[in-house]
mmCIF file of the C-alpha atoms, coordinates in Angstrom:
data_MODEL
# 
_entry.id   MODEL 
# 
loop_
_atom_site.group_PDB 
_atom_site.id 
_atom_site.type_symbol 
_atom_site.label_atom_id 
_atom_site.label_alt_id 
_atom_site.label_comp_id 
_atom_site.label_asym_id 
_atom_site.label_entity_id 
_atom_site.label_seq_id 
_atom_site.pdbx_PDB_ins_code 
_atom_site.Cartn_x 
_atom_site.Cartn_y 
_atom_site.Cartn_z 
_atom_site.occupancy 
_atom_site.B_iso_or_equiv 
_atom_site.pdbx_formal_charge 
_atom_site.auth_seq_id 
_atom_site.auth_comp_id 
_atom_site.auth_asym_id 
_atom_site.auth_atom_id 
_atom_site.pdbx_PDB_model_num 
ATOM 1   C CA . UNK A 1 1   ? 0.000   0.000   0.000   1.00 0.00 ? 1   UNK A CA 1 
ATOM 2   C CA . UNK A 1 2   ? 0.796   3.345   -0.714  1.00 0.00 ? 2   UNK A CA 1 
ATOM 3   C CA . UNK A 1 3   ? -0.253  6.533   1.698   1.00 0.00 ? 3   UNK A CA 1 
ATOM 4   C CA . UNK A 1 4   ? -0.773  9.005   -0.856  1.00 0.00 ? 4   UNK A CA 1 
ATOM 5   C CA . UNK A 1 5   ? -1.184  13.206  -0.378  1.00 0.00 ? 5   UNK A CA 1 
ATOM 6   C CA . UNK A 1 6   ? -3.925  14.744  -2.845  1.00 0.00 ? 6   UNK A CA 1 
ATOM 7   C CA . UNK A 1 7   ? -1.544  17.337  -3.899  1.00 0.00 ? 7   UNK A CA 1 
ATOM 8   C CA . UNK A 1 8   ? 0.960   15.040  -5.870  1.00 0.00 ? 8   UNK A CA 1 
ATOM 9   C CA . UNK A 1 9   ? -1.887  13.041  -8.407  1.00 0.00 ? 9   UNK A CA 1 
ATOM 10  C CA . UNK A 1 10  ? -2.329  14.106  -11.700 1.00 0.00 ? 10  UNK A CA 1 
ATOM 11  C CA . UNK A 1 11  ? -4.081  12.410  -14.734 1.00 0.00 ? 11  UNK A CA 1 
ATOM 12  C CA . UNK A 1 12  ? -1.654  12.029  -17.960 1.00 0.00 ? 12  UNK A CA 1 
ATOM 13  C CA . UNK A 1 13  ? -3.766  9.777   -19.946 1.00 0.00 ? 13  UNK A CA 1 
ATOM 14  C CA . UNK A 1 14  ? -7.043  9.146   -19.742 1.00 0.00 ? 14  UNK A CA 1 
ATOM 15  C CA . UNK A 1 15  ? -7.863  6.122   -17.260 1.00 0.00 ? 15  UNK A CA 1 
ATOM 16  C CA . UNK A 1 16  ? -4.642  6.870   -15.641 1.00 0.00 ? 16  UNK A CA 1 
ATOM 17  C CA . UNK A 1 17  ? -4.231  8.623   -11.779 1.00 0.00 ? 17  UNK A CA 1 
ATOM 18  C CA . UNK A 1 18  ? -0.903  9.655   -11.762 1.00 0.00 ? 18  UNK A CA 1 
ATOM 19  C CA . UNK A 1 19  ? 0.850   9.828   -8.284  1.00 0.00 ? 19  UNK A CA 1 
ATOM 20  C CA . UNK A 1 20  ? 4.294   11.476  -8.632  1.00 0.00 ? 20  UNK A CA 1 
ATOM 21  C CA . UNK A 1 21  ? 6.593   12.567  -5.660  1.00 0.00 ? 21  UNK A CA 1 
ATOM 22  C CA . UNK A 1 22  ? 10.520  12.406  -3.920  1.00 0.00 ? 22  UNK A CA 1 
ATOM 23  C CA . UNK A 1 23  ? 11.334  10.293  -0.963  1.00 0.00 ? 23  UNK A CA 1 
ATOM 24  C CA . UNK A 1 24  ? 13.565  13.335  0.064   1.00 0.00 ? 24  UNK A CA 1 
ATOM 25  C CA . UNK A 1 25  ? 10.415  15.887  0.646   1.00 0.00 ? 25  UNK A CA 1 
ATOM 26  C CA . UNK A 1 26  ? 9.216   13.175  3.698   1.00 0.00 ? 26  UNK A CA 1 
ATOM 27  C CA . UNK A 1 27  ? 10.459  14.573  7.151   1.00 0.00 ? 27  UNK A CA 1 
ATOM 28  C CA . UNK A 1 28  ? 9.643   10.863  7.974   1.00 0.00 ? 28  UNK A CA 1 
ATOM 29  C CA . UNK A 1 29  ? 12.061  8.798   10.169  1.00 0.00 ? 29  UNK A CA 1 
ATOM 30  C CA . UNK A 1 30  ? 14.920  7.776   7.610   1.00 0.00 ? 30  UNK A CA 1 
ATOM 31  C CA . UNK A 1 31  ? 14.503  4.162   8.590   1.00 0.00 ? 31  UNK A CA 1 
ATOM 32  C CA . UNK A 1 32  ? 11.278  4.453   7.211   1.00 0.00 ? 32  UNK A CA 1 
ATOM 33  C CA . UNK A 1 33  ? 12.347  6.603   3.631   1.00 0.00 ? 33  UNK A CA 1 
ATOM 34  C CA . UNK A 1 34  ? 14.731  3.073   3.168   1.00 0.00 ? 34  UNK A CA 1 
ATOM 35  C CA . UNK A 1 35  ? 11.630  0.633   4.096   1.00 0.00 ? 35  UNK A CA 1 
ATOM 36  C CA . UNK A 1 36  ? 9.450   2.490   1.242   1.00 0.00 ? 36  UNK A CA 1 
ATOM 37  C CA . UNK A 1 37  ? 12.528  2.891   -0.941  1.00 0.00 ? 37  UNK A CA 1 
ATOM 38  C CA . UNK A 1 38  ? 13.123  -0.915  -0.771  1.00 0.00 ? 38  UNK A CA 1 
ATOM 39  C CA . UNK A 1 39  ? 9.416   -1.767  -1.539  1.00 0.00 ? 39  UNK A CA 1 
ATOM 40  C CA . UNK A 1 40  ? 9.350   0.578   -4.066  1.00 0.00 ? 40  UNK A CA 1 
ATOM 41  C CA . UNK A 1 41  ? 12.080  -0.985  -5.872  1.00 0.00 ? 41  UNK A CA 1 
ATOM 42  C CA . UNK A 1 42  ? 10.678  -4.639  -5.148  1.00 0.00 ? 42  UNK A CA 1 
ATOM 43  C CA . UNK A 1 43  ? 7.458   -2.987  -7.208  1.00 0.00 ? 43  UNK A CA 1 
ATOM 44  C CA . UNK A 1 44  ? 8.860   -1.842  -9.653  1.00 0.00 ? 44  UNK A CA 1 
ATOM 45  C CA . UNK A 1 45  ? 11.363  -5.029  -10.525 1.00 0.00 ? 45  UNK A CA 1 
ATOM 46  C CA . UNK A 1 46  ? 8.820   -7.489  -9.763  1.00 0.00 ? 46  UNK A CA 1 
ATOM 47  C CA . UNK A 1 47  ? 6.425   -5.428  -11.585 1.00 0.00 ? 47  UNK A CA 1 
ATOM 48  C CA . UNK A 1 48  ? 3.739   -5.393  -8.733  1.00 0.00 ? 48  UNK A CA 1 
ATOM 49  C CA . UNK A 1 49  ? 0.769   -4.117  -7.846  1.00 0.00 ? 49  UNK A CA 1 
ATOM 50  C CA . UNK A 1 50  ? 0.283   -0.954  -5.698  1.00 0.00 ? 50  UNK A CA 1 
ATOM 51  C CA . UNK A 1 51  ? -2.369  -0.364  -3.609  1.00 0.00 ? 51  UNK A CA 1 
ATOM 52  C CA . UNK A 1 52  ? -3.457  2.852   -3.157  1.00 0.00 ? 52  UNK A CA 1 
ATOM 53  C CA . UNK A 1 53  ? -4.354  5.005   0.552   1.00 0.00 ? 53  UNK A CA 1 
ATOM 54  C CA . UNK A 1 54  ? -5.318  8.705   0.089   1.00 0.00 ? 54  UNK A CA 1 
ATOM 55  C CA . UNK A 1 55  ? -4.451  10.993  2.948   1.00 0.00 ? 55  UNK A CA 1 
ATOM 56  C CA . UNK A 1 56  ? -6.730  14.165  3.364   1.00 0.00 ? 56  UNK A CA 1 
ATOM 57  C CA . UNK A 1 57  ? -6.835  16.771  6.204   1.00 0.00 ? 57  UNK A CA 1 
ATOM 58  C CA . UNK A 1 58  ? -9.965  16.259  8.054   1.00 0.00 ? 58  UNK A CA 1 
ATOM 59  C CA . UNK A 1 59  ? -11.639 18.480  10.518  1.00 0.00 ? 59  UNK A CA 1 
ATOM 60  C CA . UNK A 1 60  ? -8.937  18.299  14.055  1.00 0.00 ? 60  UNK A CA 1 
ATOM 61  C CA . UNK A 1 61  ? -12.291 19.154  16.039  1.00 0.00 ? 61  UNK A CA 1 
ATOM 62  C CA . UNK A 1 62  ? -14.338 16.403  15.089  1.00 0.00 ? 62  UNK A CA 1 
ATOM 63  C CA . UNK A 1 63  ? -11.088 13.529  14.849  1.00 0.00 ? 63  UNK A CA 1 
ATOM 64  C CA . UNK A 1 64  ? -8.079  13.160  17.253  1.00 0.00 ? 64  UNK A CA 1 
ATOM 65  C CA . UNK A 1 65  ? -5.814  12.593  13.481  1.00 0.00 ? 65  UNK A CA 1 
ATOM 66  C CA . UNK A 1 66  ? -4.854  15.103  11.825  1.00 0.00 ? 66  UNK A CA 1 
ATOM 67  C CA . UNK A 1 67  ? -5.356  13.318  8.576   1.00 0.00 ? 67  UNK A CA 1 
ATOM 68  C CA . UNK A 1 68  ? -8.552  11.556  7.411   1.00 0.00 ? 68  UNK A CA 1 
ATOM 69  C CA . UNK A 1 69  ? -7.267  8.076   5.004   1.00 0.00 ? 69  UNK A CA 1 
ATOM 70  C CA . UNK A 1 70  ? -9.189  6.702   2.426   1.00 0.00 ? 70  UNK A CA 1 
ATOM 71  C CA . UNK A 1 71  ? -8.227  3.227   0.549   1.00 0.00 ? 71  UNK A CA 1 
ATOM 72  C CA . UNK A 1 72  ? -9.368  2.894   -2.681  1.00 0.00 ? 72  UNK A CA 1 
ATOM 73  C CA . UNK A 1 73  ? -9.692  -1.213  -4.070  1.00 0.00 ? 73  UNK A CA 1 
ATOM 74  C CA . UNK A 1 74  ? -10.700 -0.004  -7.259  1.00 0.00 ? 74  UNK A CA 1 
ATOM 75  C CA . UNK A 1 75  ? -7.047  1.175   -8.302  1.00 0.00 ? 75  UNK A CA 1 
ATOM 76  C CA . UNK A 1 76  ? -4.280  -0.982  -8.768  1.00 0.00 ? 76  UNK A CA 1 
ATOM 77  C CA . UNK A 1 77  ? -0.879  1.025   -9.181  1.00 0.00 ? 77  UNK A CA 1 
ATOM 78  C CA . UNK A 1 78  ? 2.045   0.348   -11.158 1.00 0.00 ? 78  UNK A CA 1 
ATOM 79  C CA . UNK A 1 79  ? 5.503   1.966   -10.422 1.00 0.00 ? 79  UNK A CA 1 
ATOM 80  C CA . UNK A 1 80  ? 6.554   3.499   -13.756 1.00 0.00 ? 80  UNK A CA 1 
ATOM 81  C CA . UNK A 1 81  ? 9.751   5.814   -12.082 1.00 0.00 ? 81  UNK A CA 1 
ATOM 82  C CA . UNK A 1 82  ? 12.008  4.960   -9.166  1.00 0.00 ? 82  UNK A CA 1 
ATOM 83  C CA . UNK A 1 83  ? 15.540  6.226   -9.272  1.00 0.00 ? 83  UNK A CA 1 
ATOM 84  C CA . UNK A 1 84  ? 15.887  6.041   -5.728  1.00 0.00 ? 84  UNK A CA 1 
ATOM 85  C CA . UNK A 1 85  ? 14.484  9.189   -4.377  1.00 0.00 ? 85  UNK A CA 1 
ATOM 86  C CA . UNK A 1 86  ? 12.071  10.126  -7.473  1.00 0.00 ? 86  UNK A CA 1 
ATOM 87  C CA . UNK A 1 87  ? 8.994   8.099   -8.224  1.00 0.00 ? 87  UNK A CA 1 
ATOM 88  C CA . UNK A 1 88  ? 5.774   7.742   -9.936  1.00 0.00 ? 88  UNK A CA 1 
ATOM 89  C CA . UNK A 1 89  ? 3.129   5.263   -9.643  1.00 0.00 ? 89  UNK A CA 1 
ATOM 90  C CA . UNK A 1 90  ? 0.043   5.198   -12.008 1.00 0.00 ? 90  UNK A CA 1 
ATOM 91  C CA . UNK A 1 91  ? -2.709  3.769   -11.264 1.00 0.00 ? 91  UNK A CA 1 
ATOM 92  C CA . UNK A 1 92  ? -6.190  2.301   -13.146 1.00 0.00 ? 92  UNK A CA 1 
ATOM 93  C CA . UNK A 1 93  ? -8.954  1.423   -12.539 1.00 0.00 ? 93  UNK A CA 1 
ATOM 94  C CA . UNK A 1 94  ? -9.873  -2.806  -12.109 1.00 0.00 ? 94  UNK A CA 1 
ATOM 95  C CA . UNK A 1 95  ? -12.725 -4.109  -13.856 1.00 0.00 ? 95  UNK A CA 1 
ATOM 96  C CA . UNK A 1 96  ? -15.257 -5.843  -11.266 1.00 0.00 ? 96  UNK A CA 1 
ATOM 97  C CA . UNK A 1 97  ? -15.182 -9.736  -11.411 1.00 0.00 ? 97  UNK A CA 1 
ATOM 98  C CA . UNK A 1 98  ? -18.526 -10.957 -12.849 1.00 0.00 ? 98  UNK A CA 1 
ATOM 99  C CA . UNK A 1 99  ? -21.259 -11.599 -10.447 1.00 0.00 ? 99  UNK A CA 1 
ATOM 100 C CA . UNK A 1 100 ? -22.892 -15.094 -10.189 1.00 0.00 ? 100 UNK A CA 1 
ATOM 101 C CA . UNK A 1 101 ? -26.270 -15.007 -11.031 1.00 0.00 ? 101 UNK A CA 1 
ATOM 102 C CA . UNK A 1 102 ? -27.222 -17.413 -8.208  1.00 0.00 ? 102 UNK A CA 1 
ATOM 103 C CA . UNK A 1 103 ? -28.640 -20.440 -10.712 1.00 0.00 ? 103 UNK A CA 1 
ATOM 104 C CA . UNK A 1 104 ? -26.703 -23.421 -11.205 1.00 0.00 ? 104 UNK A CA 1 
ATOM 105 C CA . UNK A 1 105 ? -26.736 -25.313 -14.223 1.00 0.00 ? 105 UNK A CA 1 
# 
């Protein structure tokens, strides 16, 4: 999974949500900069799927966190850019699985 900020998405192509952003702008513990770097770079070499967490601010008054998250199942990601610090991960949207109808034949 990756926690993603509203302010880095962008849509390329059409179908396509676009997250683009640099490990260095994270004021994050640097132990955990290498822990995303490394699964970043397992993604992107084992060419595998992303799951995607939006963070949003919510109202501090009504919730203790200062951010609201959000996952979204319906977008599967695909790392298209690491180079160690800069990345970008575009995801699209999965089809549904058919439903069964509930008859047997």
């Amino acid at each position: 999974m990756l926690n993603c900020s509203h302010a880095y998405f962008g849509h390329p192509t059409r179908g396509v949500l676009r997250y683009e952003d640099k490990l260095s702008r994270e004021s994050t513990r640097p132990k955990d900069l290498t822990l995303l770097g490394e699964h970043l770079s397992l993604a992107r070499d084992g060419t595998l799927p992303v799951r995607l967490v939006v963070m949003s601010p919510t109202d501090a008054t009504k919730v203790k966190s200062p951010a609201g998250f959000h996952a979204r199942p319906d977008l599967i990601g695909k790392v298209v850019k690491f180079d160690g610090d800069h990345f970008i991960v575009d995801f699209t949207r999965v089809e549904p699985a058919p439903q069964p109808t509930g008859r047997r034949k």
